[in-house]
C-alpha positions in Angstrom: 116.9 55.9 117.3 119.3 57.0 114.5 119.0 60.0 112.3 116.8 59.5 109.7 117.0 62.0 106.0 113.9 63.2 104.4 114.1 64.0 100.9 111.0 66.6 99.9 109.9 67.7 96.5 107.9 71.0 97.5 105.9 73.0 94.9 104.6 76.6 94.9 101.8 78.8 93.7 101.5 81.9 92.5 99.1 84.4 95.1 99.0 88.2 95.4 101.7 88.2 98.0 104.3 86.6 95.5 104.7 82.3 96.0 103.0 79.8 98.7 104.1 76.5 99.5 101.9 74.1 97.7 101.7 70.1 99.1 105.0 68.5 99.9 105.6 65.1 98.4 108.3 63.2 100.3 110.3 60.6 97.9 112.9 58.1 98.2 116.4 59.5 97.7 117.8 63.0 96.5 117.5 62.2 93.1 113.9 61.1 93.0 113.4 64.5 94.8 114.7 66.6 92.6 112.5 64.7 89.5 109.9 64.9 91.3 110.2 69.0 91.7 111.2 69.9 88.6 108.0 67.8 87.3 105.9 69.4 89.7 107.2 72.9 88.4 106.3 72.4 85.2 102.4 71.9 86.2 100.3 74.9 84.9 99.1 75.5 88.4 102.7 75.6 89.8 105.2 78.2 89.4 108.1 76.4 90.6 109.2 74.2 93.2 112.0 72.9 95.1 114.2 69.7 96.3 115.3 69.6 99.7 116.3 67.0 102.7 116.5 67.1 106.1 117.7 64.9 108.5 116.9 64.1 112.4 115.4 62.2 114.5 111.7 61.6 114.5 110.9 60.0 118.0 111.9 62.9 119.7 110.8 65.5 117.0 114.8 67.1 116.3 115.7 67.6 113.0 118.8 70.1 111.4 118.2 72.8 109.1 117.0 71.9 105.5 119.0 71.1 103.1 118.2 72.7 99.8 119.0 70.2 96.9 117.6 72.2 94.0 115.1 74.8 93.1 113.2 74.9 89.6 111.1 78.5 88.1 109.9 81.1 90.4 110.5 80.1 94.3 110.5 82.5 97.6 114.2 84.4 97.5 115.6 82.3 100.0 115.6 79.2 97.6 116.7 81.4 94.6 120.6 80.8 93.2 120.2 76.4 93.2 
C-alpha cells in the first residue's frame, strides 16, 4: 500500500507536571488541522494545542517522524518556536 498522511489537531491540559496530551482529533488536510488546533486551544479547559501530520504506511504499522505544522498557547518545549 502507498504512504498515507495523517493530519492531527492535538490539544493539551494543564497538570502539576506542566502540559498532557489531551484527545487527538485527526482532520482532513493541513489546514483543517491547524483550525481545528488553534480552536481547540482556545477552550477553557485547554492550554494550547498543536497541528501536526505524519505520513506512512498503515498495513504494516511504519510511519516517519511527525511533522509539526503549528503550535497555539502553552505546549510541551519540544513543540515551542511554530
Amino acid at each position: 500500500m502507498a504512504d498515507v498522511t495523517y493530519y492531527v489537531a492535538l490539544p493539551f491540559r494543564a497538570s502539576d507536571d506542566g502540559v498532557v496530551a489531551g484527545e487527538p482529533a485527526e482532520c482532513q488536510s493541513a489546514s483543517g488541522a491547524i483550525r481545528r488546533a488553534e480552536a481547540l486551544a482556545r477552550l477553557a479547559e485547554n492550554a494550547g494545542a498543536v497541528a501536526f501530520s505524519r505520513t506512512g504506511d498503515p498495513l504494516i504499522g511504519e510511519f516517519q517522524d511527525a511533522v509539526l505544522i503549528k503550535a497555539f498557547g502553552e505546549v510541551p518545549s519540544e513543540f515551542a518556536g511554530f
